[in-house]
C-alpha atoms as an extended CHARMM CRD file, in Angstrom:
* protein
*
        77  EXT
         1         1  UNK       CA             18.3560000000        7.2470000000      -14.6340000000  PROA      1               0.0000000000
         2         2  UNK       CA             21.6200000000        8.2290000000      -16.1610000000  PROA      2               0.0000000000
         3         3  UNK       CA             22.8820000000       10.2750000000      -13.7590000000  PROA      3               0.0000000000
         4         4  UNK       CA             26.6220000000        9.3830000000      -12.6670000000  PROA      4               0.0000000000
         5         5  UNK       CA             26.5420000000        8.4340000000       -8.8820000000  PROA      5               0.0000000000
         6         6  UNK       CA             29.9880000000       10.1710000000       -8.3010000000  PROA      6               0.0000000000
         7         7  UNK       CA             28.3330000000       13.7130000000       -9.3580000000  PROA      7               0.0000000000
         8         8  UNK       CA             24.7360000000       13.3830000000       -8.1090000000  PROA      8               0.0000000000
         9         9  UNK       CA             24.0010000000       10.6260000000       -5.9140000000  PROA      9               0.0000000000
        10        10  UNK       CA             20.1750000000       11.6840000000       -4.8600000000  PROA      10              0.0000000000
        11        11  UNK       CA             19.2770000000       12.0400000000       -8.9050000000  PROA      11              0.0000000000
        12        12  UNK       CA             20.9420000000        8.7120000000       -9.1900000000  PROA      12              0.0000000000
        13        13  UNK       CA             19.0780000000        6.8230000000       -6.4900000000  PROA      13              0.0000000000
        14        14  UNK       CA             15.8080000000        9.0630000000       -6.4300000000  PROA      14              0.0000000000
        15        15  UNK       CA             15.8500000000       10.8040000000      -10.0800000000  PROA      15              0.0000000000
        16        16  UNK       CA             13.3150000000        8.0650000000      -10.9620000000  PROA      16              0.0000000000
        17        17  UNK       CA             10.4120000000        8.5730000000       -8.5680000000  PROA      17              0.0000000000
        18        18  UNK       CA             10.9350000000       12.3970000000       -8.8510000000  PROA      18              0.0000000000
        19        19  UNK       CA             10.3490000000       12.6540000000      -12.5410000000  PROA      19              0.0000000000
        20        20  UNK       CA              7.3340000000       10.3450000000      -12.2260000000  PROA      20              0.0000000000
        21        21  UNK       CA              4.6260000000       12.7750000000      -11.5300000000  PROA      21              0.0000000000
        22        22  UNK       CA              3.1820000000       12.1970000000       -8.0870000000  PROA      22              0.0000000000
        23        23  UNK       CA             -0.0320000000       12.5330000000       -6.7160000000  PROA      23              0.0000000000
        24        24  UNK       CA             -0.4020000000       13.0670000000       -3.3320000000  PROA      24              0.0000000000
        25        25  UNK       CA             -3.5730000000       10.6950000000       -1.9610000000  PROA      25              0.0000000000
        26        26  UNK       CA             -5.8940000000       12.6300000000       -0.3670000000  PROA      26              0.0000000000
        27        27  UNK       CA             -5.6280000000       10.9680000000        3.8040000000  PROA      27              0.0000000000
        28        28  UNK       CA             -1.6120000000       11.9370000000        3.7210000000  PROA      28              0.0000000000
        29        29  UNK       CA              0.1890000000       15.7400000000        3.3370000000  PROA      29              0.0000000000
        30        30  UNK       CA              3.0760000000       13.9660000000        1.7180000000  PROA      30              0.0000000000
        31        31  UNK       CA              3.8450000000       10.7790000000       -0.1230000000  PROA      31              0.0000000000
        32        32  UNK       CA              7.2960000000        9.6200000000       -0.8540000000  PROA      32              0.0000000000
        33        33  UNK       CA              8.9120000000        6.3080000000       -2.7450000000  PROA      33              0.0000000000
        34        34  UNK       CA              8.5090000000        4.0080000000        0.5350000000  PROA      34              0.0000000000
        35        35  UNK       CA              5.1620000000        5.2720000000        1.1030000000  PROA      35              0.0000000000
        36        36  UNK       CA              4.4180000000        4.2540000000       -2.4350000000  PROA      36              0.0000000000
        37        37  UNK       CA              5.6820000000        0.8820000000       -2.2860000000  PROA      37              0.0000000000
        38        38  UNK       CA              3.9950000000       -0.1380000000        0.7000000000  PROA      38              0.0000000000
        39        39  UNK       CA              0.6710000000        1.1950000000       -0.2880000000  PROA      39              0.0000000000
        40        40  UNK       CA              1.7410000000       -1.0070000000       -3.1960000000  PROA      40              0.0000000000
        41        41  UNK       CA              2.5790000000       -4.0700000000       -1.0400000000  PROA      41              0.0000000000
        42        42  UNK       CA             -0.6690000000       -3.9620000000        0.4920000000  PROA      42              0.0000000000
        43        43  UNK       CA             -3.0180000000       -3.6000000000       -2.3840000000  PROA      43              0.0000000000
        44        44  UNK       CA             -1.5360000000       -6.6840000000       -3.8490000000  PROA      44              0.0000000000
        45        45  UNK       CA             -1.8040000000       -8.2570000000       -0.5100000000  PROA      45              0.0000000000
        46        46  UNK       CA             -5.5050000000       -7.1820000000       -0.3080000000  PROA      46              0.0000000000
        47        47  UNK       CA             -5.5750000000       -8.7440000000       -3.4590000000  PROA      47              0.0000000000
        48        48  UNK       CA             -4.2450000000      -12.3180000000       -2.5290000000  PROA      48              0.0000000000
        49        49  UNK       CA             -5.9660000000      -12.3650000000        0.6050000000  PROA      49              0.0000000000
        50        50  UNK       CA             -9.6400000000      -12.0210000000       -0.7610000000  PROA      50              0.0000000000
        51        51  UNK       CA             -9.2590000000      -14.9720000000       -2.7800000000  PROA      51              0.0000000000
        52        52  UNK       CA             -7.4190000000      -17.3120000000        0.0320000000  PROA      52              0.0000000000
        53        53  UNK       CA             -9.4140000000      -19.9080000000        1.4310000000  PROA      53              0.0000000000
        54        54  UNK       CA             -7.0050000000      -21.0190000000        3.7190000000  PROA      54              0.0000000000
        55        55  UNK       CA             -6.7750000000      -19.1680000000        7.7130000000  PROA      55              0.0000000000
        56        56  UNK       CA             -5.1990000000      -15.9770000000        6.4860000000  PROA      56              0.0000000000
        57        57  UNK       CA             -7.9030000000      -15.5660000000        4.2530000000  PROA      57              0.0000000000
        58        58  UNK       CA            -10.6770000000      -16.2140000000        6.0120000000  PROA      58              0.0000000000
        59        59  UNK       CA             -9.1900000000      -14.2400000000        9.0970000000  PROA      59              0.0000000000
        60        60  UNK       CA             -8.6950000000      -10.9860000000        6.4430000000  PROA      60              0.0000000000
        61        61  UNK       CA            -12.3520000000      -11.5460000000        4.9180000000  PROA      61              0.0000000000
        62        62  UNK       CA            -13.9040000000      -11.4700000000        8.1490000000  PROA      62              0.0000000000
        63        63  UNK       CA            -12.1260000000       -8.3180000000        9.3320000000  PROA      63              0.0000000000
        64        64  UNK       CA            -13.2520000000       -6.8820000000        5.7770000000  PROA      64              0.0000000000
        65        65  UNK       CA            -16.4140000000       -7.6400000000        6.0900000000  PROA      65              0.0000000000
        66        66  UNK       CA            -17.7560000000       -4.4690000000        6.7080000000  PROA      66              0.0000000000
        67        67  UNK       CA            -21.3940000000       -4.6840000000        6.7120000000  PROA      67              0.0000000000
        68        68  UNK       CA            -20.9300000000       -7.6510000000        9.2890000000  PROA      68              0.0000000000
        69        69  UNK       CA            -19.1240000000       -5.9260000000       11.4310000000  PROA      69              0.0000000000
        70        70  UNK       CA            -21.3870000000       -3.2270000000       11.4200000000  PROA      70              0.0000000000
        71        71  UNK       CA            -24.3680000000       -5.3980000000       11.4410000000  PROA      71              0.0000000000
        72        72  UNK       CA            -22.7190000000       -7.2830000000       15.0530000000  PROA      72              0.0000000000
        73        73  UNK       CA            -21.6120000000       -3.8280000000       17.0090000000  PROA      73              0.0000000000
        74        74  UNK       CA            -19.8300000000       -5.1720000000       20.2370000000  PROA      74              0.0000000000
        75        75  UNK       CA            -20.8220000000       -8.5360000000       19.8210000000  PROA      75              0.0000000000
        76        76  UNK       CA            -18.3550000000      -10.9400000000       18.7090000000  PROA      76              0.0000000000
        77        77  UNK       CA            -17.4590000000      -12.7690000000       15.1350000000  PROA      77              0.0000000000
């Protein structure tokens, strides 16, 4: 942004994200910058993790598995 710090400080630091035009997602009444970011964070963690082979990943696709989770009820993994 070019606004000088000394004369507007919030246009300065927040100028960006308010000129981008926002969409609020439907499951929140407000979004903001950090919200953005960590919805961000944990797409591209979503991301990784489907593809890992290694305990992380196996622990996430097993909690993502939906239709096995469904399919089990109360019983365990």
């Amino acid at each position: 942004t070019s606004a000088n710090p000394c004369d507007d400080f919030y246009t300065f630091a927040c100028g960006g994200f308010s000129k981008k035009k926002q969409v609020i997602p439907a499951f929140s009444s407000k979004w903001s910058a950090q919200m953005e970011l960590t919805m961000s964070v944990a797409r591209k963690m979503s991301a990784v993790l489907e593809h890992d082979d290694g305990q992380a990943g196996r622990f996430y696709q097993s909690c993502s598995n939906f239709a096995l989770v469904d399919s089990l009820g109360n019983k365990p993994m």
